[in-house]
C-alpha positions as CSV (number, residue, x, y, z in Angstrom):
1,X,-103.6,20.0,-54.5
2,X,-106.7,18.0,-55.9
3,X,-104.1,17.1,-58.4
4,X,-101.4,15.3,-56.2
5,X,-104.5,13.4,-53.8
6,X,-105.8,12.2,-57.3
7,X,-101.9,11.0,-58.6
8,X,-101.5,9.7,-55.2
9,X,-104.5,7.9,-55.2
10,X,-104.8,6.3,-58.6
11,X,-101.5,5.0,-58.3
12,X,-102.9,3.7,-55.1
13,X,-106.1,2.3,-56.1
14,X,-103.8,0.5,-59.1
15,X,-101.6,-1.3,-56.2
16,X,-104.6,-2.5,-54.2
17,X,-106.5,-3.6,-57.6
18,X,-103.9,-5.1,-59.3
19,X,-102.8,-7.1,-55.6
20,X,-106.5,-8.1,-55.2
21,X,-106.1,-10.0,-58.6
22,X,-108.0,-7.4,-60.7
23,X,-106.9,-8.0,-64.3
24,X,-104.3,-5.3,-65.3
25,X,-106.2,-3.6,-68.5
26,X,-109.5,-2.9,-65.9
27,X,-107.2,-1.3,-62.9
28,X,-105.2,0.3,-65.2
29,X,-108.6,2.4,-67.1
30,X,-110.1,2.6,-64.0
31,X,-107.1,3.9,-62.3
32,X,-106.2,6.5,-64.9
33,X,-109.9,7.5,-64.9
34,X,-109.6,8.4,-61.3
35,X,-106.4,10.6,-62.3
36,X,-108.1,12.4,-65.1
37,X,-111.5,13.2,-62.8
38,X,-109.5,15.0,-59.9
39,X,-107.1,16.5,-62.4
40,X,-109.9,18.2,-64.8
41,X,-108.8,16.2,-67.6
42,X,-111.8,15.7,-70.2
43,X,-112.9,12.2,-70.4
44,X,-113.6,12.1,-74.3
45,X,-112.6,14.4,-77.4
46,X,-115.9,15.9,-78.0
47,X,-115.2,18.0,-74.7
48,X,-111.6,19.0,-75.6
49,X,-110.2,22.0,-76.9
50,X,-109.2,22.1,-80.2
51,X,-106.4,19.9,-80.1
52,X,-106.3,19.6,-76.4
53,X,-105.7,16.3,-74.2
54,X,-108.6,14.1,-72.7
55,X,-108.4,11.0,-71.0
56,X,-109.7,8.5,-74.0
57,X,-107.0,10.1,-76.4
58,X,-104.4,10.0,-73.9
59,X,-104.6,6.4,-72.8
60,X,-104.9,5.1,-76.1
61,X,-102.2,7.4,-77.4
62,X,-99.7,5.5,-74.6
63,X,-101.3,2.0,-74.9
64,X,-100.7,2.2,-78.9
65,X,-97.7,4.0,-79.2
66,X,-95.6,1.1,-76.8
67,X,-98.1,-1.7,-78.8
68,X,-96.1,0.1,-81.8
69,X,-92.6,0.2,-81.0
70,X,-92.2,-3.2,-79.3
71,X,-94.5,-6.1,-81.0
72,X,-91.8,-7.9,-82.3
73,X,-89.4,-8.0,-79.5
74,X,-92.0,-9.0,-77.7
75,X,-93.7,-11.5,-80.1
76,X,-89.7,-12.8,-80.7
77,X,-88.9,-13.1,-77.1
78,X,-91.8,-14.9,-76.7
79,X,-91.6,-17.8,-79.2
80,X,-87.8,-17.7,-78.6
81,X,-88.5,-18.9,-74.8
82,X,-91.4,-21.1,-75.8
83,X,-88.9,-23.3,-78.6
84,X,-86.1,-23.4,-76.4
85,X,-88.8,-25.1,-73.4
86,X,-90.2,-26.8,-76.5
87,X,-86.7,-28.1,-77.1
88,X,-85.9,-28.9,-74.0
89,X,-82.5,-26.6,-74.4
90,X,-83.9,-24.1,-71.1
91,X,-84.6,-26.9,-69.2
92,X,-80.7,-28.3,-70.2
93,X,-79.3,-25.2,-69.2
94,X,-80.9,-24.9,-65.9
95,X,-80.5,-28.0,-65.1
96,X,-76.8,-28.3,-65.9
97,X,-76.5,-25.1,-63.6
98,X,-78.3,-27.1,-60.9
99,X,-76.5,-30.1,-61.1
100,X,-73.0,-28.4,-61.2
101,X,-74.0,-26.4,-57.9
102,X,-76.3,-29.1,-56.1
103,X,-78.5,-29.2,-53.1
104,X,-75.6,-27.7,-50.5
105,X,-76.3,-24.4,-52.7
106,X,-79.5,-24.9,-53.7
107,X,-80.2,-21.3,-54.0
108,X,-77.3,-19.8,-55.6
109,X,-78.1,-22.6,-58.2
110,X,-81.5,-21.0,-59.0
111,X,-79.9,-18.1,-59.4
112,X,-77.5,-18.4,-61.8
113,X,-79.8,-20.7,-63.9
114,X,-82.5,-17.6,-63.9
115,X,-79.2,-15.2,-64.9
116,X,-77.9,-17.4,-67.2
117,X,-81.4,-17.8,-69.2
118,X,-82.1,-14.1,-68.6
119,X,-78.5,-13.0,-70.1
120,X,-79.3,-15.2,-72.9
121,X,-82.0,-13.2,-73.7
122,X,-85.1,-15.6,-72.9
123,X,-88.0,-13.5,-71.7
124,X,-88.1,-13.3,-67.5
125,X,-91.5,-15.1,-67.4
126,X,-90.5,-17.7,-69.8
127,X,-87.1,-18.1,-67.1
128,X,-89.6,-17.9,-64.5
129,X,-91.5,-20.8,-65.7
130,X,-88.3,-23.2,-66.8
131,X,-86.5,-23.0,-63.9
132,X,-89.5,-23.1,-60.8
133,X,-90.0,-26.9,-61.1
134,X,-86.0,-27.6,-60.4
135,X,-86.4,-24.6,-57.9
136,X,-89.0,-26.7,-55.7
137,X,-86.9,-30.0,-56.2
138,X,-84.1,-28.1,-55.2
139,X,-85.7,-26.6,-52.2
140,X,-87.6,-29.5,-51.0
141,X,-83.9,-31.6,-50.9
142,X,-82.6,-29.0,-49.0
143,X,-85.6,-28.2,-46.8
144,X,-85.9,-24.9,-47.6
145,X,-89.1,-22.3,-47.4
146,X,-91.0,-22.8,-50.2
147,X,-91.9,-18.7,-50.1
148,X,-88.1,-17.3,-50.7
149,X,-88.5,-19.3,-54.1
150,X,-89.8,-15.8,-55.9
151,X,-87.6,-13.9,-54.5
152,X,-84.4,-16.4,-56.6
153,X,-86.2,-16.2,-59.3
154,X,-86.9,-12.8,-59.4
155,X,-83.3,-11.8,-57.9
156,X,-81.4,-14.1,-60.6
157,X,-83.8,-12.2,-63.6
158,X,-84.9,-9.2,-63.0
159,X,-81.8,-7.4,-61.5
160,X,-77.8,-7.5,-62.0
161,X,-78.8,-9.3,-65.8
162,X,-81.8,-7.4,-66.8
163,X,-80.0,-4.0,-66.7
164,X,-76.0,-4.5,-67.1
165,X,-74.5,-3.4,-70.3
166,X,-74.9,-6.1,-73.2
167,X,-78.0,-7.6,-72.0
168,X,-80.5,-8.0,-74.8
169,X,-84.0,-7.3,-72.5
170,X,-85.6,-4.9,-73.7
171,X,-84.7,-2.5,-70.3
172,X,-81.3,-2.4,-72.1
173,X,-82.9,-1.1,-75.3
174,X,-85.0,1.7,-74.8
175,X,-82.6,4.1,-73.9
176,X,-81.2,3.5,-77.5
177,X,-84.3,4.8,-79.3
178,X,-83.6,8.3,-77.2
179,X,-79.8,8.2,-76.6
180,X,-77.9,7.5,-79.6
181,X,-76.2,4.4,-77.6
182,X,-75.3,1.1,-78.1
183,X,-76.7,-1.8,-75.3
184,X,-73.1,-1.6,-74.1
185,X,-73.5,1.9,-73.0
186,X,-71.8,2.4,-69.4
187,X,-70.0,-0.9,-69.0
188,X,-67.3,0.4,-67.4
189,X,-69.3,1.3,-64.7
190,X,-72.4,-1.4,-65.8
191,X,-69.9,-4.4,-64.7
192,X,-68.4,-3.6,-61.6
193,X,-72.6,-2.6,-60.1
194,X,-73.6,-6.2,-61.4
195,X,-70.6,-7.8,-59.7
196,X,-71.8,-5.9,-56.5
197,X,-74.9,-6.1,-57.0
198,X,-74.7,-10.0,-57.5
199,X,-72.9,-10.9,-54.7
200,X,-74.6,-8.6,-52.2
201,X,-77.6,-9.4,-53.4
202,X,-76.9,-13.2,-53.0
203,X,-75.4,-12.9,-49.7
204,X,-78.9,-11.1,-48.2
205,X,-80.7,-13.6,-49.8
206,X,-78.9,-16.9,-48.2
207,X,-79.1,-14.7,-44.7
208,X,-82.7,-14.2,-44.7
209,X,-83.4,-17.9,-45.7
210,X,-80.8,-19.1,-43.1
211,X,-82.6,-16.7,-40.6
212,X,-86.1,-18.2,-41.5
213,X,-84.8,-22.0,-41.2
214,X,-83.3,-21.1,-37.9
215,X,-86.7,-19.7,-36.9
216,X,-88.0,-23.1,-37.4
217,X,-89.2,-22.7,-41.0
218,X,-88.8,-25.5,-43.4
219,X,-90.2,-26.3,-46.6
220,X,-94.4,-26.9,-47.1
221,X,-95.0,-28.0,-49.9
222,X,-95.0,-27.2,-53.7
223,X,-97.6,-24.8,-53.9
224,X,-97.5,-23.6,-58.1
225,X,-98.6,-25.2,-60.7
226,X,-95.7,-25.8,-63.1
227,X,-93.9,-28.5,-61.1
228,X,-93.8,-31.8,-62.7
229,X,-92.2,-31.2,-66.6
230,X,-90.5,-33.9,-68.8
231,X,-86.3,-33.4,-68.0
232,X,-86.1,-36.8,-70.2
233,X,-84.3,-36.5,-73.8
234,X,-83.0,-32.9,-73.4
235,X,-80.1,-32.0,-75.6
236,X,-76.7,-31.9,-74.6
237,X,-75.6,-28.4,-72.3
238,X,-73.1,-27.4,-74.5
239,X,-75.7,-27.8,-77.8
240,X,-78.4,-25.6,-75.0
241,X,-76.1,-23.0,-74.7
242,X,-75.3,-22.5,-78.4
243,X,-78.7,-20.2,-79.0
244,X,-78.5,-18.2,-75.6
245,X,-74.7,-17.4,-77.0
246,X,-75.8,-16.5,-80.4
247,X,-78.6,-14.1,-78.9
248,X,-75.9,-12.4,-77.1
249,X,-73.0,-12.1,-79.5
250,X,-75.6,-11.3,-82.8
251,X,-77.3,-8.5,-80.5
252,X,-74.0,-6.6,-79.0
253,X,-72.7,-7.5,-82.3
254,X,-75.4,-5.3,-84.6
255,X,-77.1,-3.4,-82.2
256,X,-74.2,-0.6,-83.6
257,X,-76.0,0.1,-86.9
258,X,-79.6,-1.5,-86.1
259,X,-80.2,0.2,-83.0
260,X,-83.0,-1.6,-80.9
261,X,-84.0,-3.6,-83.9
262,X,-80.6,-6.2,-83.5
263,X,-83.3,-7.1,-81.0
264,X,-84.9,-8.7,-83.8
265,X,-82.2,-10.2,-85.6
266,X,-80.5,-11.8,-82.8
267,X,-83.7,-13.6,-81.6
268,X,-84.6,-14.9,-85.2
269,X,-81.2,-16.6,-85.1
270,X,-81.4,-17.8,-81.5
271,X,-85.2,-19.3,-82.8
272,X,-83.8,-20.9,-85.5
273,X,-80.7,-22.7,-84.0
274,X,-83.2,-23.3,-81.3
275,X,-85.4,-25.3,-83.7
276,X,-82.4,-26.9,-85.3
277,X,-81.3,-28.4,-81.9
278,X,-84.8,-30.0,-81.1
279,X,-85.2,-30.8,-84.0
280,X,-86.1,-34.6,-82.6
281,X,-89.3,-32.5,-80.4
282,X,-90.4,-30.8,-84.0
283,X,-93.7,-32.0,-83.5
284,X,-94.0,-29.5,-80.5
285,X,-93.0,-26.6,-82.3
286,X,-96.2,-25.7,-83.7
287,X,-97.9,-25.3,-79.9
288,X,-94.5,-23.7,-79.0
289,X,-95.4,-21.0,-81.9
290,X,-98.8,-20.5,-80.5
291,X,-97.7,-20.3,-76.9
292,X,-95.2,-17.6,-77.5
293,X,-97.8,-15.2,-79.7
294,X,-100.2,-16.0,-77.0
295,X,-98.1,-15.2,-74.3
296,X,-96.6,-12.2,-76.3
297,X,-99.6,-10.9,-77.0
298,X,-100.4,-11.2,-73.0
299,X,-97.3,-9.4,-71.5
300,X,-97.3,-6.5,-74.1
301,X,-100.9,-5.7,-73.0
302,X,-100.2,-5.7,-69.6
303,X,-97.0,-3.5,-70.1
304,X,-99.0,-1.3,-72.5
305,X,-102.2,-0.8,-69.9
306,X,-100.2,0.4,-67.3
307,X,-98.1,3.0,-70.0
308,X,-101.3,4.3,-71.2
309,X,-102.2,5.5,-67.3
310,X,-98.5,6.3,-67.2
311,X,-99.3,8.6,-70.3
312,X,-102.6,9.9,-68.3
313,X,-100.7,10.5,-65.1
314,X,-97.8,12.8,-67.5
315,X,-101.0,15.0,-68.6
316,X,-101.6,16.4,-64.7
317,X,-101.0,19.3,-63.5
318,X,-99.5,17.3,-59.8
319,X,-97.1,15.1,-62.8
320,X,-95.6,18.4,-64.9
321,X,-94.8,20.2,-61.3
322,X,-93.3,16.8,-60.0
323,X,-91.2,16.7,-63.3
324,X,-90.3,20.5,-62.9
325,X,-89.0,20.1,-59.2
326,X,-86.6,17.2,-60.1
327,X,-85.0,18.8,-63.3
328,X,-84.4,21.7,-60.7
329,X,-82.4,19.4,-58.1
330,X,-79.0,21.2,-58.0
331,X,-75.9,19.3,-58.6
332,X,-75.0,16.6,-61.4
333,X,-78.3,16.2,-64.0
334,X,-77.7,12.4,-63.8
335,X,-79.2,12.2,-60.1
336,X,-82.2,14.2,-61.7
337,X,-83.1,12.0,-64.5
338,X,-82.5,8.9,-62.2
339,X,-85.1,10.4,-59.4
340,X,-87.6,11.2,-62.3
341,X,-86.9,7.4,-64.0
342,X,-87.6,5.8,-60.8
343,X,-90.7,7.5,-59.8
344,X,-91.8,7.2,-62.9
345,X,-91.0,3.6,-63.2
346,X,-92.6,3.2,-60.2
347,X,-95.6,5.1,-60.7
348,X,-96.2,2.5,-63.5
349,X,-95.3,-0.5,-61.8
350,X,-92.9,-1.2,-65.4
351,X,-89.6,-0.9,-66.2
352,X,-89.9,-0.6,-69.8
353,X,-93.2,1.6,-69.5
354,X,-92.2,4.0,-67.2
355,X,-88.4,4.8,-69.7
356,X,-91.0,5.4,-72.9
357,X,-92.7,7.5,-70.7
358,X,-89.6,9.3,-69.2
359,X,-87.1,9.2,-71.7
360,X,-88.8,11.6,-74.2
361,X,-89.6,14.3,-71.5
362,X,-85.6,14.1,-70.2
363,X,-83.4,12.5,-72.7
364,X,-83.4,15.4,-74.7
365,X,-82.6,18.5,-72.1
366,X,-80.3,16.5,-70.5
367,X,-78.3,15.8,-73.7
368,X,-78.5,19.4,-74.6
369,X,-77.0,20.3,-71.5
370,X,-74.1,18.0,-72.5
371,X,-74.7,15.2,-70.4
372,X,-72.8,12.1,-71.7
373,X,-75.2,10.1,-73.5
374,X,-73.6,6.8,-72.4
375,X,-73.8,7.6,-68.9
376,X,-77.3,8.5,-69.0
377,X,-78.2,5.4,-70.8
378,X,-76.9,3.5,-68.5
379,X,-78.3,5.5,-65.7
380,X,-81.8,5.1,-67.2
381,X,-81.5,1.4,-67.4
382,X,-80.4,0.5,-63.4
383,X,-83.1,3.3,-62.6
384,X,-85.6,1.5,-64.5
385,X,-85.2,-1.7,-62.2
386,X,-85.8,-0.4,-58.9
387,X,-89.5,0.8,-57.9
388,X,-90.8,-0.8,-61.1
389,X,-90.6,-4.2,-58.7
390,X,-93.7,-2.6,-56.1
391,X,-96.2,-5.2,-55.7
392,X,-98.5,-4.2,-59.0
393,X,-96.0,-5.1,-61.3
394,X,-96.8,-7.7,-63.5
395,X,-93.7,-9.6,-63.3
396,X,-93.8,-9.9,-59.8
397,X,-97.7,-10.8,-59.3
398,X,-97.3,-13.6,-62.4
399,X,-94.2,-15.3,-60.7
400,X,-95.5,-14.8,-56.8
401,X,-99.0,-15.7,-57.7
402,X,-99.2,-17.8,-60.5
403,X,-95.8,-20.0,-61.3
404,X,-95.1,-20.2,-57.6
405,X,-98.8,-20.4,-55.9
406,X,-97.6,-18.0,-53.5
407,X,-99.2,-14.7,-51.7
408,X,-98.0,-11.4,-51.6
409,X,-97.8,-11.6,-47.7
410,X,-95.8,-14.8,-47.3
411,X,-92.9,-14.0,-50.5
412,X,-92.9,-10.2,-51.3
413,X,-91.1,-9.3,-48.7
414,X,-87.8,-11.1,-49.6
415,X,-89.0,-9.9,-53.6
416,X,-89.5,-6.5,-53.1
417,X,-85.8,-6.3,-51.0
418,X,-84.0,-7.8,-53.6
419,X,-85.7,-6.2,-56.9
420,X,-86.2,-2.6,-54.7
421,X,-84.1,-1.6,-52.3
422,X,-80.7,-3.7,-53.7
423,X,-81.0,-2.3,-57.3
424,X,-81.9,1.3,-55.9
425,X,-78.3,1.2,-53.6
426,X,-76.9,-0.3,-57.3
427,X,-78.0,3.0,-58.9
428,X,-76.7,5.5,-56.0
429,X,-73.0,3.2,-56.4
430,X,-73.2,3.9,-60.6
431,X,-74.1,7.8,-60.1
432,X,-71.3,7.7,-57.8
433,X,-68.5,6.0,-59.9
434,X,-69.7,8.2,-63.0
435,X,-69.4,11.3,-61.3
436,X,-66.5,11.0,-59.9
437,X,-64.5,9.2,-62.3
């Protein structure tokens, strides 16, 4: 019982730490320290067993191992988003989304800018970034609350793109590295959920923004950071589009015979046709370079903090009988490994942290029970994207707190329905369609 209180309550004490601003690496140790203590898990290897866990070990097992595995997608992500803002290509792209859809849809034109970036394979905060400043113009024009701009960004990035079939973010990958899949695992299921998805999603959003204006809200001001930006000399749309394409079509196109590593290839391509179109901004490449390892360095730390109290959490006694009870939920094993991917996911507060944590203790009794391996990949990825959106995630505190200059009390709400509850209903509609069909 001490067990669960101490699960329950480190995941808790992350939440509150993480919301109060606490920096991720410090809530995540302290909160996985907590989890050890009540769960009688030595602190430090001199007071193991021979070969036994303890809580340094542990932690840095989990922090290293996802450092390991995913530097260079994230280091490539990074400087890919940072050369294409450098270029002025992100901002082209947006923008020509924006300008196509205009101030009568201002938030639909968010939207798909943010999906467009984010199916291009540009990292969510680097979309995030771009496409705020045209977001408050946008919103301002149409006298709009300034606190439903999160929840567009966050609903054009971080749900119907981030985990369809053929998307190259790195929720799309994981599932590889256990499966034996390619990113377009699924799709015959992947695209129909994303159409869903999409509209649904789009339709709540307008409603609870028309039910806010109607309440008297309008918009309050620009309250981030990022707002003013030079939209002067950008390359042509069609030239902007060229890398975001290339991403897409080298991934998909390789990701058959070099697994999560086309990753890799397809953003050094999309870099360098990125750098041959702004050519004319060369002299901001080098900051551009520094920005992305900088900012690389930044998000896999985060991600890696909160997989090492993820791989703490796995060691307790309150985790293995949680595990145990959903691998023993009767019916199809595909509603099992979702349940134990979104809990997980959510016990992390990260998408990609929580499937390395998961995917190695399920993949592989699932797939020797004959479950389809394409079906489960898929299943892993739309799981992945639900509960990892709580407020502690460090997507959702970056773009709330510090692109938009919002608070978790004014904007999560509209956030957490789109990136929560809409993907969660997204997951129950793809178990459906594969089991039945």
């Amino acid at each position: 019982m001490l067990s669960f209180i101490g699960l329950a309550a480190g995941l808790a004490l992350l939440i509150a730490l993480t919301m109060r601003g606490t920096h991720i690496l410090i809530a995540a140790t302290i909160s996985a320290l907590l989890v050890a203590v009540t769960s009688g898990l030595p602190l430090l290897p001199p007071f193991a067993e021979t070969e036994g866990a303890d809580y340094v070990s542990a932690y840095m097992r989990g922090f290293t191992g996802f450092l390991f595995d995913w530097l260079f997608m994230f280091l490539l992500g990074a400087i890919f988003g940072e050369v294409m803002a450098a270029s002025g290509a992100a901002d082209s792209a947006a923008r020509w989304v924006i300008d196509r859809l205009g101030v009568k849809y201002a938030v639909l034109a968010v939207v798909a800018a943010c999906a467009v970036l984010t199916y291009g394979g540009v990292s969510v905060f680097i979309v995030a970034f771009s496409v705020y400043p045209m977001a408050v113009g946008l919103f301002r024009e149409a006298n709009l609350p300034h606190r439903f701009i999160p929840a567009a960004l966050a609903f054009g990035s971080v749900t119907f793109t981030m985990t369809s079939a053929g998307s190259p973010e790195i929720q799309n990958l994981i599932p590889m590295a256990y499966l034996d899949t390619t990113a377009l695992a699924g799709w015959q299921v992947s695209l129909p959920v994303a159409v869903v998805l999409a509209l649904t999603g789009y339709v709540w959003l307008q409603r609870m923004v028309g039910r806010a204006t109607a309440r008297g809200e309008a918009f309050d001001g620009a309250r981030g950071q990022h707002v003013e930006r030079d939209l002067t000399d950008l390359p042509h749309p069609a030239l902007a589009l060229i890398p975001l394409v290339a991403v897409v079509l080298i991934f998909n196109l390789t990701d058959g015979f070099l697994e999560k590593y086309a990753l890799i290839a397809a953003l050094a391509a999309g870099t360098l046709i990125a750098l041959a179109i702004g050519w004319r901004h060369r002299m901001r490449m080098p900051q551009a370079f520094t920005l992305g390892a900088a900012g690389a360095v930044v998000a896999i730390t985060n991600t890696c903090a909160v997989v090492g109290f993820g791989t703490v959490a796995q060691l307790t006694p309150a985790f293995q009988e949680t595990l145990e009870l959903v691998r023993a939920i009767p019916g199809d094993p595909l509603i099992g490994a979702a349940i134990a991917i979104t809990v997980i996911c959510g016990l992390t507060g990260s998408a990609s942290g929580g499937q390395t944590i998961a995917l190695p203790l399920i993949a592989p009794g699932y797939v020797a029970e004959g479950v389809n391996q394409a079906e489960l990949h898929r299943v892993a990825a739309l799981a992945s994207g639900a509960m990892d959106s709580l407020p502690h995630n460090g997507y959702v505190v970056t773009t709330i707190r510090a692109i938009c200059g919002e608070t978790h009390a004014r904007a999560y709400g509209p956030v957490g329905a789109l990136t929560v509850i809409l993907p969660a209903a997204g997951l129950v509609m793809a178990l459906a369609l594969f089991i039945v069909f």
